[in-house]
Steps between C-alpha positions, in 0.01 A plus 500: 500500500253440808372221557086491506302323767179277464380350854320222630134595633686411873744838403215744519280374773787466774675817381171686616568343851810719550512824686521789302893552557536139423352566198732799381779271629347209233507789229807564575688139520258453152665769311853378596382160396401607149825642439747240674355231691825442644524816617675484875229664701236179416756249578288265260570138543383236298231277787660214630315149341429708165631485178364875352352683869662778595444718810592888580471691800285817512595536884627302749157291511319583175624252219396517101480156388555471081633332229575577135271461223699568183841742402330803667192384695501456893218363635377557847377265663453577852593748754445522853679444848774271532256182566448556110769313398309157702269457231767450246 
């Protein structure tokens, strides 16, 4: 089974910053992360100085920031350039 996504308000409002193939790229990387988020292609790593913050790589400079929220519940908490992963 998939895992389902809730997101932080952040998700939306800096996904709508990307350019529209960094947004199919985002669909993309989100689908594999429903089904496997250790899937090789988002080399997800958990965020250095967290206990439950992972990151995963939509490109070489877009990252989704996340974490889970239950058995089969990913929520998203922020995604945007690499500089993202400063506020965490």
């Amino acid at each position: 089974m998939a895992y389902q996504f809730t997101f932080t308000s952040r998700f939306p409002k800096h996904s709508q910053t990307l350019t529209g193939q960094e947004k199919r790229q985002l669909k993309r990387k989100l689908e594999l992360l429903s089904e496997n988020p250790s899937h090789p292609s988002l080399r997800t790593k958990r965020i250095q100085g967290t206990s439950d913050l992972f990151e995963s790589s939509v490109n070489t400079d877009i990252r989704i920031i996340w974490h889970y929220g239950g058995e089969k519940t990913i929520i998203l908490a922020d995604v945007g350039h690499h500089d993202v992963l400063r506020q965490f």
